[in-house]
C-alpha positions as MATLAB code, in Angstrom:
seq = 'XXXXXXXXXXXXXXXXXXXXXXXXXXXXXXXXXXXXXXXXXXXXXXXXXXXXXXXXXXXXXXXXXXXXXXXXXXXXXXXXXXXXXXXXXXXXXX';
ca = [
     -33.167   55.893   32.581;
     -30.127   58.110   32.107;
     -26.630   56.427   32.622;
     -23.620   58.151   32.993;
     -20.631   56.977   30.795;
     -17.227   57.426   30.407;
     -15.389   57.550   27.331;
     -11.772   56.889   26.559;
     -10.030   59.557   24.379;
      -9.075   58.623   21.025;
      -6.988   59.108   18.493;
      -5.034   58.653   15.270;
      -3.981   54.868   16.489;
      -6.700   54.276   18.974;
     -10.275   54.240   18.686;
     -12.740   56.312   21.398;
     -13.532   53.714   24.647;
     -16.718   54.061   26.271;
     -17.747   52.152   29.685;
     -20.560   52.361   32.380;
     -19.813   51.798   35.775;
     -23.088   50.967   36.803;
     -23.216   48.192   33.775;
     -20.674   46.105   34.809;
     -18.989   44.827   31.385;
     -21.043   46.341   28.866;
     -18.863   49.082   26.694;
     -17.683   49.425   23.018;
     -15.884   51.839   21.532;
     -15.958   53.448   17.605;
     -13.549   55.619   15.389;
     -15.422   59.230   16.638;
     -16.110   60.685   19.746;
     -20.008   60.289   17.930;
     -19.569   56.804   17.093;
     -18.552   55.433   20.011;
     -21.368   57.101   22.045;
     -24.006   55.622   19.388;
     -21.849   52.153   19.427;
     -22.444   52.808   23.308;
     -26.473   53.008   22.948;
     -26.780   50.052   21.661;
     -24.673   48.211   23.957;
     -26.598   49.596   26.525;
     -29.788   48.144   25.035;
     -28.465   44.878   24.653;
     -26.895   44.513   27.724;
     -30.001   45.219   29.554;
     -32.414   43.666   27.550;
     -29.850   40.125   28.438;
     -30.177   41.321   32.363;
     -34.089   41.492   32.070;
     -34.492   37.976   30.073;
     -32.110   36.267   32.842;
     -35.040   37.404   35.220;
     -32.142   39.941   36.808;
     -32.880   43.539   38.123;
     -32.369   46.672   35.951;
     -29.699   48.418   38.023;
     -29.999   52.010   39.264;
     -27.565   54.830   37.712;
     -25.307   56.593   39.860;
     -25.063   59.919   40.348;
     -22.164   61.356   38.072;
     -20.398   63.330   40.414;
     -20.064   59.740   42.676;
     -18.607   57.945   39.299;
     -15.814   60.401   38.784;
     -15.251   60.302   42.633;
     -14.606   56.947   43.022;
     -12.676   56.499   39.480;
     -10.115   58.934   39.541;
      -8.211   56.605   37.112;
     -10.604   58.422   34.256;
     -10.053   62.053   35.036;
      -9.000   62.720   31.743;
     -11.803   60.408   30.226;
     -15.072   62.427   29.051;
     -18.179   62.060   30.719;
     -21.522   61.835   29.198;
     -25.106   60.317   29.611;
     -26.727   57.705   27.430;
     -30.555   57.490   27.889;
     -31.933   54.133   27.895;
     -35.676   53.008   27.293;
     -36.224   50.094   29.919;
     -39.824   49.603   29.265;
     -39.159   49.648   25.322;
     -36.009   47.025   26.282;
     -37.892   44.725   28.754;
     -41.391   44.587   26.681;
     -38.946   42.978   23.428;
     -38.309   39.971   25.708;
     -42.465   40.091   26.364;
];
């Protein structure tokens, strides 16, 4: 599945944010624009291998143009995709 993310600018005194709207609470962030969308893989990965082991659903990503609709609060963040393995994530937890 590909998930859209958002990432926080950085800078000298603050490190690169990334977030998922449709992963509510899973982010992480990283020095580099290319760290923090690595850091972001994995967080991905963990948070929804921890979704599948609770027994929960594996929720479906948005379309991107709907995310930066409804969050006009990150117009000036950059958006990206992550691309996440469910059936590698949920047969770990087999």
């Amino acid at each position: 599945m590909r998930y859209t993310i958002a990432i926080e600018p950085g800078g000298e005194n603050h490190a690169f944010g990334v977030i998922v709207p449709d992963l509510p609470g899973c982010y992480s962030a990283g020095d580099t624009l290319e760290e923090a969308h690595s850091n972001y893989q994995e967080s991905a990965e963990l948070w929804l291998e921890a979704v599948l082991v609770d027994g929960g659903s594996v929720p479906q990503p948005s379309a991107p143009e709907t995310l930066r609709r409804e969050h006009p609060e990150w117009a000036d963040w950059t958006w990206s995709t992550v691309e996440v393995d469910v059936p590698k994530i949920a047969g770990r937890g087999a």
